[in-house]
C-alpha positions in Angstrom: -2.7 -9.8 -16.9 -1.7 -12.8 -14.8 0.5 -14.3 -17.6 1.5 -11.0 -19.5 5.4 -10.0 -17.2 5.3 -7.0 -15.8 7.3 -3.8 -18.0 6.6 -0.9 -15.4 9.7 0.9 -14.7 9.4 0.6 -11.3 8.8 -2.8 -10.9 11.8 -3.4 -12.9 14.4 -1.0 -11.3 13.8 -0.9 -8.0 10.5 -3.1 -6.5 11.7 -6.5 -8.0 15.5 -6.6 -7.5 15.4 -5.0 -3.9 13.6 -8.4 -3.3 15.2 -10.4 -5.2 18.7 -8.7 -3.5 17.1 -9.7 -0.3 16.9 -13.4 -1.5 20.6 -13.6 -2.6 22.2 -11.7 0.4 19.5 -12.0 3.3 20.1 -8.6 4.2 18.0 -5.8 4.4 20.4 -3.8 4.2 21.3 -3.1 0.5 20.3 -0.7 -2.1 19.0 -2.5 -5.3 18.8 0.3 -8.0 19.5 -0.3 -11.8 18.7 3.2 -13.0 21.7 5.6 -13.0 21.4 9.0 -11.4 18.2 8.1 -9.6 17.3 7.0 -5.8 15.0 4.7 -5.9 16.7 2.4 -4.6 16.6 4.5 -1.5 12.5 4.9 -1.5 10.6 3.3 1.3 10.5 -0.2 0.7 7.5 -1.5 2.7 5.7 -2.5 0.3 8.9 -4.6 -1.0 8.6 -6.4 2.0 5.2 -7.4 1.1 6.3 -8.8 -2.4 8.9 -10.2 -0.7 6.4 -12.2 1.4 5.1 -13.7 -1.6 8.6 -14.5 -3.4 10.4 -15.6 -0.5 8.5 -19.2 -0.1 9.3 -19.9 -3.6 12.4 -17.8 -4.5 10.5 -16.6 -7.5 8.3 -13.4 -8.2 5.6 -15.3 -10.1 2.2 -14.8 -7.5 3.3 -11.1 -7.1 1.2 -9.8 -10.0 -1.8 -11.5 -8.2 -1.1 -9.6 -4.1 -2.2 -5.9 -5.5 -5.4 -6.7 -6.3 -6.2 -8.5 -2.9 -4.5 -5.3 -1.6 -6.9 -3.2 -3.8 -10.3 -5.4 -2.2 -9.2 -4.8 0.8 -8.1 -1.0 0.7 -11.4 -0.4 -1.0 -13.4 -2.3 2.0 -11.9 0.2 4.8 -12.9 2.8 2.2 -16.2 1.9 2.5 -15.9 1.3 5.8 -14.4 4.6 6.5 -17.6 6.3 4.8 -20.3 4.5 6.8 -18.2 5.2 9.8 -18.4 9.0 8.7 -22.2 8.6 8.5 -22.2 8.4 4.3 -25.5 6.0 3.6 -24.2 2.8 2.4 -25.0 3.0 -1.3 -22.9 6.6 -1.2 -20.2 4.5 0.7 -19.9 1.6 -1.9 -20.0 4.1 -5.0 -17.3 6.6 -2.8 -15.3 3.3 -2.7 -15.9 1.6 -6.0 -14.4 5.7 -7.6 -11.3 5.5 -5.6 -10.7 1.8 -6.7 -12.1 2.3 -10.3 -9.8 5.1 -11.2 -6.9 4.3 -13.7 -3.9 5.3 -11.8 -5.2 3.0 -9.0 -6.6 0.1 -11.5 -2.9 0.6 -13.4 -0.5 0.0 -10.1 -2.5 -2.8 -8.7 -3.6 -5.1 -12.5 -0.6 -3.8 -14.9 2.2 -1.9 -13.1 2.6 -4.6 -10.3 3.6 -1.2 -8.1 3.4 -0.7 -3.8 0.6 2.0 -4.5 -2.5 -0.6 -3.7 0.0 -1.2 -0.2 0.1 2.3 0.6 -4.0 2.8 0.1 -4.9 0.0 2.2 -2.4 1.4 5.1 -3.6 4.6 4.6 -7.5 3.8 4.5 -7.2 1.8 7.6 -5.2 4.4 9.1 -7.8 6.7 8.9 -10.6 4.1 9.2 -9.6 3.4 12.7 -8.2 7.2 13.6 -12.3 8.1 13.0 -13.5 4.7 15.0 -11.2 6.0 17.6 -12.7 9.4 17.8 -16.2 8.0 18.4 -15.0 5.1 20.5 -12.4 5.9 22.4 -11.1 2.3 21.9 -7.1 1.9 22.2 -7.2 -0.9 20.3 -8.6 1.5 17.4 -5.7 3.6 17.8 -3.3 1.1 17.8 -4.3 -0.9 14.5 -4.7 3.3 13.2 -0.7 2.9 14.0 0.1 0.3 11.7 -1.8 1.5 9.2 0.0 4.6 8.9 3.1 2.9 9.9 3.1 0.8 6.8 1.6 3.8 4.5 4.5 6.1 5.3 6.4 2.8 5.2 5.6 1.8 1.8 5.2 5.6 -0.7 6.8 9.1 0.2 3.8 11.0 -0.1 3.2 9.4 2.7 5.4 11.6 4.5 3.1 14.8 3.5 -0.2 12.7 3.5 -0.4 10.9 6.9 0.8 13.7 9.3 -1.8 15.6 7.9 -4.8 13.1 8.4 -3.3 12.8 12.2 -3.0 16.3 12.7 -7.0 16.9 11.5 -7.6 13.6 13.8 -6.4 15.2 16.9 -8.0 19.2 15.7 
């Protein structure tokens, strides 16, 4: 899929010209939306950011397509993490892991789509990665990188919103 352009809808409307907008007017500041009657132009745009890391050096959008898979190793590594850390034997861990990766709403937004989801897994996997290590370690450090995790989860999707305070909530219970 590295040469075929992305045609999601989201990519198009929203993901894409909110960095592209940032490139032409340097501002943050702006709502990019080219669908009428819709606010997506108002979603949480950390994971924008990140595309914008990657278009910014070149003023173009052509290594995006290829940041959501790295995403999606690395989002699948804390899941695995996360499951030894639970005390899941490491074959369970990599198979638990390998499922959440291999499932077609997460294969589609990180090799077709070009989407934020694989940005909000990886923040949200972490999150919770470190929120466990925490828990057993006591480690501030551990609750600090749990932080960012969440921070760029509820940063990047709004189910974040519903999804993270929960995880924290069962972290401190």
């Amino acid at each position: 899929n590295v040469t075929v352009h992305p045609e999601s809808v989201d990519a198009l409307s929203f993901h894409f010209p909110g960095a592209i907008r940032y490139i032409q007017s340097g501002s943050l500041w702006q709502i990019a939306q080219y669908l009428p009657g819709q606010a997506q132009g108002n979603y949480p745009q950390s994971g924008d950011m990140l595309l914008l890391a990657l278009a910014l050096p070149w003023h173009s959008l052509a290594f995006v397509r290829l940041f959501d898979p790295i995403l999606l190793a690395l989002a699948g590594t804390a899941l695995y993490a996360l499951a030894v850390e639970l005390g899941a034997p490491k074959p369970t861990a990599v198979l638990s892991a390998l499922a959440v990766c291999a499932i077609r709403p997460t294969l589609g937004a990180a090799f077709i789509d070009v989407l934020t989801d694989p940005a909000f897994l990886l923040g949200f996997a972490a999150g919770t990665l470190f929120l466990v290590r925490y828990r057993r370690t006591g480690t501030p450090g551990d609750l600090v990188l749990a932080g960012l995790g969440f921070g760029l989860a509820l940063g990047t999707k709004w189910y974040g919103l519903t999804d993270v305070p929960l995880v924290i909530l069962a972290g401190i219970v």
